[in-house]
C-alpha positions as CSV (number, residue, x, y, z in Angstrom):
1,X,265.5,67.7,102.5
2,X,266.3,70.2,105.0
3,X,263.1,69.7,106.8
4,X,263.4,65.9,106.9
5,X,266.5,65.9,108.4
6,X,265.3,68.2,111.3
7,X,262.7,65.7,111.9
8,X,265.0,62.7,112.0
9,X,266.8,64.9,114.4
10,X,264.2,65.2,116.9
11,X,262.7,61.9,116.5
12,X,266.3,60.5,118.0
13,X,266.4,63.5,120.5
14,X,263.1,62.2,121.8
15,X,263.9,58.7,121.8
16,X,266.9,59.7,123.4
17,X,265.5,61.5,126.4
18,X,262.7,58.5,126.4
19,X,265.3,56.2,127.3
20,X,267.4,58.5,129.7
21,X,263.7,59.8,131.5
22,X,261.7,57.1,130.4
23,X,260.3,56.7,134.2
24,X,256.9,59.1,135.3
25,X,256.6,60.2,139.0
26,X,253.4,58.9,139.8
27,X,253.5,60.0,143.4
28,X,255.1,62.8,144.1
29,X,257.3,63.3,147.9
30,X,254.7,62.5,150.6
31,X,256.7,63.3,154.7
32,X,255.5,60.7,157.0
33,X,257.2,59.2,160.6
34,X,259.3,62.2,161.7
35,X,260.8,61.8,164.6
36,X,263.8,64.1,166.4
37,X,266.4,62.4,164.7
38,X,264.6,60.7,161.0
39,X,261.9,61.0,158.9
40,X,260.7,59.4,155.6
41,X,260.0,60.4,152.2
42,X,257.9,58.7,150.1
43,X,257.1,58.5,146.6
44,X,255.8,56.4,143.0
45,X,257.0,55.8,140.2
46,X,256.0,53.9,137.0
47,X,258.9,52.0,135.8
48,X,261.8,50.6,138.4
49,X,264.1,53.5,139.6
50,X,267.2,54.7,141.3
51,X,265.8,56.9,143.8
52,X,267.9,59.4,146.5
53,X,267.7,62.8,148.5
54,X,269.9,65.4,149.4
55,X,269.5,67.4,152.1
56,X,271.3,70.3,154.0
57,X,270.6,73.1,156.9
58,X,270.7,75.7,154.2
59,X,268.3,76.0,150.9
60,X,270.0,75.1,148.1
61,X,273.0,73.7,149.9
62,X,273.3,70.2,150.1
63,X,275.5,68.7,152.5
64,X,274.4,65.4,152.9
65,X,272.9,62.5,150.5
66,X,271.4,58.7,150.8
67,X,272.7,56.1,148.7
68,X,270.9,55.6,145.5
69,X,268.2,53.1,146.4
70,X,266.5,50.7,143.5
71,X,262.5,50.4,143.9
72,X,260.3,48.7,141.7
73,X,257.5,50.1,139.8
74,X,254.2,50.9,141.2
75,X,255.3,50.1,144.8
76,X,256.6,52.8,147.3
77,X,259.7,54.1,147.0
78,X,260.2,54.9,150.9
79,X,263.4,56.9,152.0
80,X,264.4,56.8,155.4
81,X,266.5,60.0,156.2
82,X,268.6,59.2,159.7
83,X,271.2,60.7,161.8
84,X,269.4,64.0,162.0
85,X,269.4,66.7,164.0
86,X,266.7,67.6,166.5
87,X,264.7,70.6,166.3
88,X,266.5,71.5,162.8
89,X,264.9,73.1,159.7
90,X,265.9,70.6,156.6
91,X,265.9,71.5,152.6
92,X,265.9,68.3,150.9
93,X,265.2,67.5,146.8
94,X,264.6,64.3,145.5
95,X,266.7,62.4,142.6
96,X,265.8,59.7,140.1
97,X,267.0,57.7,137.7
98,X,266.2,54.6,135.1
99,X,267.8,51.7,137.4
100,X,270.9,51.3,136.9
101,X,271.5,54.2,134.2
102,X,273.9,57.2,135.0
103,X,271.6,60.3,134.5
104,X,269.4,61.3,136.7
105,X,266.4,64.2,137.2
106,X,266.6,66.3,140.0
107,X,263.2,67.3,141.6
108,X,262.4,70.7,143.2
109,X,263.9,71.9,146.9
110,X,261.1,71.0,149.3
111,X,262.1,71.5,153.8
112,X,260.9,69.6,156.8
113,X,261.2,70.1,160.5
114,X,262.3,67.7,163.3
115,X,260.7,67.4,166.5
116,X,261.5,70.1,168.8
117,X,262.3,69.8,172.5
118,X,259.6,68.9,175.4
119,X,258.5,72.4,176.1
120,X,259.3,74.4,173.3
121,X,256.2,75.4,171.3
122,X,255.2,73.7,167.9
123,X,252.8,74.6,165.2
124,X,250.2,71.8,163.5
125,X,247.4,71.7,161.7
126,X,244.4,69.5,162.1
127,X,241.5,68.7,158.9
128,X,238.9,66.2,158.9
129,X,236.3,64.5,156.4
130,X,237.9,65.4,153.1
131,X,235.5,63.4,151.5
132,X,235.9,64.0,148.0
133,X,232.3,63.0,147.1
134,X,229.8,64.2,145.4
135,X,229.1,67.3,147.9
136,X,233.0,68.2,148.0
137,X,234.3,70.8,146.1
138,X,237.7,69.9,145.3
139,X,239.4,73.0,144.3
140,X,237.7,74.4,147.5
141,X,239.3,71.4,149.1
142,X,243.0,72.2,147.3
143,X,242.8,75.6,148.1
144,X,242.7,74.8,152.1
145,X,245.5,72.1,151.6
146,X,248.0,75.2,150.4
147,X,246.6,77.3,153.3
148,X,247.9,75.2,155.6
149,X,251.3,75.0,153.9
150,X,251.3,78.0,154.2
151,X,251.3,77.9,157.9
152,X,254.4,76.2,157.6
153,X,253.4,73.9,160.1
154,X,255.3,70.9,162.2
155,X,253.2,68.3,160.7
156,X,249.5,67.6,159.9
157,X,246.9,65.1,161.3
158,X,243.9,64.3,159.4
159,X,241.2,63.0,161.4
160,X,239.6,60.5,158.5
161,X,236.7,60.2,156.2
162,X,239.6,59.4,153.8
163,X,238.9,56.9,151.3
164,X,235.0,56.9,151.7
165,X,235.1,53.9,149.8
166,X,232.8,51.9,151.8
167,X,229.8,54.3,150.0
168,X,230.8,53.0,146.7
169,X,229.4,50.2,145.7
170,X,228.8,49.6,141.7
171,X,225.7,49.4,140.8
172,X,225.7,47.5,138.1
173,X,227.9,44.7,140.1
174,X,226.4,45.1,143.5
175,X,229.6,45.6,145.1
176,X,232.3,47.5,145.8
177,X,235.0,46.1,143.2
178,X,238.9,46.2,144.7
179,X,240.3,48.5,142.0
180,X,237.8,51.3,143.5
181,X,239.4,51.0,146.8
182,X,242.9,51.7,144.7
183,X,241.3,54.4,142.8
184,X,240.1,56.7,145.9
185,X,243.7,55.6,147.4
186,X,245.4,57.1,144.0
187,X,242.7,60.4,144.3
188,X,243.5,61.2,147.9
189,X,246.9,60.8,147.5
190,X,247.0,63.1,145.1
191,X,245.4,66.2,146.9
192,X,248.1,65.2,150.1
193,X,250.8,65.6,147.7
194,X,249.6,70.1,148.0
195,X,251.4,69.9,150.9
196,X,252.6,67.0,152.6
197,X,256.2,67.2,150.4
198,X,257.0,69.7,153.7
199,X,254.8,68.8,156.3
200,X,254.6,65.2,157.9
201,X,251.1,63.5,157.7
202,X,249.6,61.8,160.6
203,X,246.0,59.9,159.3
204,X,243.8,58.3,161.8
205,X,240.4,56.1,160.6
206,X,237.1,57.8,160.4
207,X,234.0,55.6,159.9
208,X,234.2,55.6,156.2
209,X,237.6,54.3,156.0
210,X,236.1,50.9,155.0
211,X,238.0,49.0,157.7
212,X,235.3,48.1,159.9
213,X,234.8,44.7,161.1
214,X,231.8,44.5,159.6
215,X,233.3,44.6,156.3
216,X,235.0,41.8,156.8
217,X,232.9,39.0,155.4
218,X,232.4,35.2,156.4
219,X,232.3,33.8,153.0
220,X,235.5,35.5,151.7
221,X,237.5,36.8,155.1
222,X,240.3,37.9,152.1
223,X,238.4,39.7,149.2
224,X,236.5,42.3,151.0
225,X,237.1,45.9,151.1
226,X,238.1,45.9,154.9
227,X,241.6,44.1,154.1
228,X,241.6,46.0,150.9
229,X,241.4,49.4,152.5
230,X,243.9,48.5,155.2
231,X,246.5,47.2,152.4
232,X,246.2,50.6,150.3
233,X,245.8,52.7,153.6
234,X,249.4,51.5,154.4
235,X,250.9,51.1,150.6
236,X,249.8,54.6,149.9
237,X,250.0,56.6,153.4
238,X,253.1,57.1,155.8
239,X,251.8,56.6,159.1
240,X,253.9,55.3,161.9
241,X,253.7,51.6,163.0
242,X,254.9,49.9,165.7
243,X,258.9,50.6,167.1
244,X,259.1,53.8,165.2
């Protein structure tokens, strides 16, 4: 008797903290477009969420917050973080919620920094060709990602060979099917995340990006893997566009 009541117990404690935390982080923070005086945070999740940070000068104090934001699921949930100071060290954490319910999960203290002045030195780091094919080791390739947050650098730039996914055609369709392009987005993403929750990423387009203009075909201009590629590349990835 004893026994089934503890059961009953936590089958409502689990049910309970299913509906309070119900949402997954799919993505977790990704820095992208930091300027002197903003920055953004990105991240995923898989259910529609209440999402905001708080940020201060100081780790573990907070001084500052967003409003709570609502984002839908499976698209980005992009903060823009404003009225900044320049050439400041930020601590920031993430919160989320179920929309519209009261609790919420607080995720762990993370730090950016904002552009410093014209002349003052800076720190970056640069990578290229990540790959991730079948000649890519990929704790190798996780091991150099924490290396360079360990630098504690301004911001990265990746030179490309991102997605690779123009090399992937099925063989037993003949093509390269759209939710492989979606896939090496998800992968990719998921080896930035080592690092890029405290240091900016730039991206530019190697030849394997998919986005040539030779990709784009004459007998379907809109299902090829050139617009593909470009519509993940900017779902997924935080680089600047024009006016920022």
């Amino acid at each position: 008797m004893e026994l089934n009541k503890i059961k009953f117990f936590f089958a409502i404690f689990s049910l309970f903290s299913f509906l309070v935390n119900g949402q997954k982080l799919a993505h977790s923070e990704m820095l992208g477009r930091p300027t002197a005086n903003s920055i953004t945070v990105q991240t995923f999740f898989d259910a529609a969420v209440d999402v905001r940070v708080q940020l201060g000068v100081n780790a573990g104090k907070y001084t500052r917050e967003t409003s709570w934001q609502t984002f839908e699921a499976n698209e980005p949930a992009e903060i823009l973080i404003d009225s900044l100071l320049p050439n400041t060290k930020y601590y920031y954490r993430l919160n989320y919620r179920l929309k519209g319910k009261s609790n919420y999960v607080t995720r762990p203290e993370f730090y950016f920094q904002t552009q410093r002045p014209a002349g003052e030195s800076f720190s970056f780091v640069v990578q290229a060709d990540p790959h991730l094919d079948e000649q890519s080791d990929s704790a190798l390739y996780r091991l150099c990602l924490k290396n360079q947050l360990a630098d504690k650098p301004d911001f990265m730039v990746d030179l490309g060979d991102i997605l690779m996914s123009d090399k992937l055609k099925s063989t037993t369709l003949g093509y390269i099917p759209r939710d492989t392009v979606t896939y090496r987005s998800h992968l990719v993403r998921s080896f930035y995340e080592t690092a890029t929750h405290s240091v900016p990423l730039f991206i530019s387009m190697g030849n394997h990006e998919g986005e040539s203009g030779w990709n784009i075909t004459q007998t379907n201009p809109v299902n090829n893997i050139a617009n593909w590629n470009t519509i993940d590349r900017k779902k997924y990835f935080l680089n600047p566009y024009p006016y920022t």
